[in-house]
TORKOL-4160 file (C-alpha; in steps of 0.2 Angstrom, whole numbers, padded with zeros to 4 digits, m for minus):
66
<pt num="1" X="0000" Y="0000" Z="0000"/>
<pt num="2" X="0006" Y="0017" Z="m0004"/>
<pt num="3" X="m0002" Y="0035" Z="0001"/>
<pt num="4" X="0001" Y="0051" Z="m0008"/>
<pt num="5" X="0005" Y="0054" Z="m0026"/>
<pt num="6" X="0020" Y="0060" Z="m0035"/>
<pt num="7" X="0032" Y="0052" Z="m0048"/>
<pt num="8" X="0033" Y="0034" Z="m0040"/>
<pt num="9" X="0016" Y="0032" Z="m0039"/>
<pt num="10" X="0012" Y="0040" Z="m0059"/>
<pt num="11" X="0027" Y="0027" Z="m0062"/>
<pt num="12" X="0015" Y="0012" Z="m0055"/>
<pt num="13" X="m0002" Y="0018" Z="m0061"/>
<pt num="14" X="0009" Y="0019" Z="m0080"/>
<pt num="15" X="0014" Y="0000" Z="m0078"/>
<pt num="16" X="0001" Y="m0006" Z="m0075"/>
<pt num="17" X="0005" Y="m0014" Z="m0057"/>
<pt num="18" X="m0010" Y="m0003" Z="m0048"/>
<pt num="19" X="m0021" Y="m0014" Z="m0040"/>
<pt num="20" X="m0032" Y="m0004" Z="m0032"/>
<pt num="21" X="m0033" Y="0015" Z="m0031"/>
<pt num="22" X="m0041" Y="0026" Z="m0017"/>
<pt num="23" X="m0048" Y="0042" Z="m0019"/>
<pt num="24" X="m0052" Y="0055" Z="m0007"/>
<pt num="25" X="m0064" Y="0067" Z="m0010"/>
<pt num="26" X="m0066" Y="0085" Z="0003"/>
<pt num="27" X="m0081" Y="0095" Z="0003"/>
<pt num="28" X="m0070" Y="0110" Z="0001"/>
<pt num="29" X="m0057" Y="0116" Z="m0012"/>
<pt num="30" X="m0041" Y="0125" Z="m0009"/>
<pt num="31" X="m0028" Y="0131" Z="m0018"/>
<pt num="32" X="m0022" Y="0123" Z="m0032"/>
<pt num="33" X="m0013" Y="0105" Z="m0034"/>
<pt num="34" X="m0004" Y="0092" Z="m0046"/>
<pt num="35" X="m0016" Y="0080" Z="m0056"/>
<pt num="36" X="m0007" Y="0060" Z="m0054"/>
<pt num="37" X="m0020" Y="0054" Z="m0067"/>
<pt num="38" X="m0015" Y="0068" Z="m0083"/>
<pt num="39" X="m0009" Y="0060" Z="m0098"/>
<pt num="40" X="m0010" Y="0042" Z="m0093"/>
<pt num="41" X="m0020" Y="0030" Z="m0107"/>
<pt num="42" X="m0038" Y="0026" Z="m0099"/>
<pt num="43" X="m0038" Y="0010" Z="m0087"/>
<pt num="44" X="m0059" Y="0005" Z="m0086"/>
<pt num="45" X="m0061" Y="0002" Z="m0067"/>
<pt num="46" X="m0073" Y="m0004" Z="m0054"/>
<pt num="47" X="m0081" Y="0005" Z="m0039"/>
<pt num="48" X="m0078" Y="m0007" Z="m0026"/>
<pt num="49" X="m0080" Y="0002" Z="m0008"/>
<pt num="50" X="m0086" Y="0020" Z="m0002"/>
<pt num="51" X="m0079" Y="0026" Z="0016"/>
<pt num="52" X="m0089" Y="0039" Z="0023"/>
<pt num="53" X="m0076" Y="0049" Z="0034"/>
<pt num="54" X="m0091" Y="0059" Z="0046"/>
<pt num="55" X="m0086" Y="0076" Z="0040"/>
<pt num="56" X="m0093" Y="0075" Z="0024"/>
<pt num="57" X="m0076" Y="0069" Z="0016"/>
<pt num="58" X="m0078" Y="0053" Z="0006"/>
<pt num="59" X="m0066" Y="0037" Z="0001"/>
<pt num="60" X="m0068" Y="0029" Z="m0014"/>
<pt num="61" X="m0061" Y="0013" Z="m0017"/>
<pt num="62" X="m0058" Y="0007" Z="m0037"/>
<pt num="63" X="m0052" Y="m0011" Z="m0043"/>
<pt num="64" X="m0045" Y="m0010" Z="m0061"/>
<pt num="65" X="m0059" Y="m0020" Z="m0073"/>
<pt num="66" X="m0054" Y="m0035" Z="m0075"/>
């Protein structure tokens, strides 16, 4: 398991060695950021699990298709 994003994690996502990818939505927006997923080819993937944190932030869990 691996946390955060960066080169090491595009690195993996663009080898194809993700196997599952967890996203964290806030209900807020701040300042501006880095997007992991730019320019990488389109990988279909499945909606597995939904984490509701309590503070209106959600986790979503993704299995790539298989």
């Amino acid at each position: 398991m691996k946390y955060g994003n960066g080169p090491f994690s595009r690195a993996l996502v663009e080898a194809g060695l993700l196997d599952e990818l967890h996203l964290s939505i806030s209900p807020f927006v701040a300042g501006s950021g880095e997007s992991l997923l730019s320019g990488i080819r389109t990988t279909a993937m499945d909606l597995t699990k939904v984490t509701e944190l309590g503070n209106g932030a959600v986790v979503l869990t993704y299995m790539p298709s298989r």
